[in-house]
C-alpha positions in Angstrom: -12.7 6.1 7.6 -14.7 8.0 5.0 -14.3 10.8 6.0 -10.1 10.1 6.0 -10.7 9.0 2.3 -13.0 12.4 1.5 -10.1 14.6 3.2 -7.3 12.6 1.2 -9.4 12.5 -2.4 -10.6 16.6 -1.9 -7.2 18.4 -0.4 -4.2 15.8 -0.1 -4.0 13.8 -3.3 -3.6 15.5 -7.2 -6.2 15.0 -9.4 -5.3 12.2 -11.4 -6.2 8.9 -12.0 -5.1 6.7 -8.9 -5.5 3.1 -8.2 -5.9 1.2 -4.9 -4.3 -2.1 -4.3 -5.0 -3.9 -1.0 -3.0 -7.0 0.2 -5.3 -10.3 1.8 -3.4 -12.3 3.4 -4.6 -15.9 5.2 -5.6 -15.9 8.3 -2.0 -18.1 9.9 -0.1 -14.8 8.6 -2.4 -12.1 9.9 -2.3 -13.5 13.0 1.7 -13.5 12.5 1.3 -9.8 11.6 -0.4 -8.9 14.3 2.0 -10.2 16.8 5.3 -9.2 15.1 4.9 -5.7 13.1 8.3 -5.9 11.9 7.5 -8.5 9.9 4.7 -7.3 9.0 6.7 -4.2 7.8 8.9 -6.2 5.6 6.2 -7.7 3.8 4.5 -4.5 3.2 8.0 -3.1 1.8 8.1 -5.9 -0.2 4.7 -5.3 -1.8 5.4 -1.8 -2.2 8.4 -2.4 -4.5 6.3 -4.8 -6.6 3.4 -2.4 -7.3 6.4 0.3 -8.0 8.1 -2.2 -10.4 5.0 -3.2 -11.9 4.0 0.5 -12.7 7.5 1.6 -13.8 7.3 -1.3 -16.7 3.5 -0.6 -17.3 5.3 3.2 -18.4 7.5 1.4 -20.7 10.5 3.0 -18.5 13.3 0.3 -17.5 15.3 0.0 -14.3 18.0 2.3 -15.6 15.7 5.1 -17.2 13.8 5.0 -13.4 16.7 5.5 -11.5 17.9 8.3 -13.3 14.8 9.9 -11.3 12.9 10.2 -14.1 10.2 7.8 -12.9 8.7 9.3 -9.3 6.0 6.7 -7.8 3.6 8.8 -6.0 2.6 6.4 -3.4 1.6 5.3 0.3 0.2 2.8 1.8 -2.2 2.6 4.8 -2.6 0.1 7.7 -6.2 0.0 9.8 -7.7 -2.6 12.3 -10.9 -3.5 12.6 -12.6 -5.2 15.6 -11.0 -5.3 19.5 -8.3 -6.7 21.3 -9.0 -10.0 20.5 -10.0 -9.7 16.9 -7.0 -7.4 15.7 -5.3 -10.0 13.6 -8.5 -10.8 11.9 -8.9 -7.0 10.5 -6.2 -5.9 9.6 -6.3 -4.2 6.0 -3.7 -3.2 4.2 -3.6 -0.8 1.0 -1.9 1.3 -1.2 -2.8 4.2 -3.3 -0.5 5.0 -6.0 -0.8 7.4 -8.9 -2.0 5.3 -11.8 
């Protein structure tokens, strides 16, 4: 995973200032995650347009001046598991990088 990070930091990503947010969730809805990834999907869509609203108000923009594509969130967000089979649910880590 390091190295994924070194590749993103060195030859993907601009150099400016980014932040990382990573979503916990308890462990009755990782385990919900885990077995339906559509949900899982929706939530992560959900947090996405949070962070996005949250930055776009932090800029002092408003929801008209953003959609006038002014405002562009450069963003994604990144799903990995950790452990087997039988620990999936327990890993999973969810984050997103967005320019800051």
């Amino acid at each position: 995973m390091a190295e994924s990070a070194a590749l993103l930091v060195d030859e993907v990503l601009p150099h400016e200032p980014m932040r990382q947010w990573v979503l916990s969730v308890p462990f009755p809805l990782r385990f919900l995650f885990a077995s339906q990834p559509k949900i899982m999907g929706k939530a992560l869509g959900i947090v996405c347009r949070t962070i996005a609203t949250h930055l776009t108000r932090k800029a002092e923009y408003t929801k008209t001046t953003a959609h006038t594509g002014a405002v562009t969130l450069g963003a994604f967000h990144y799903l990995s598991y950790r452990g087997g089979a039988s620990t999936r649910a327990q890993g999973i880590h969810a984050a997103n990088i967005a320019r800051d």
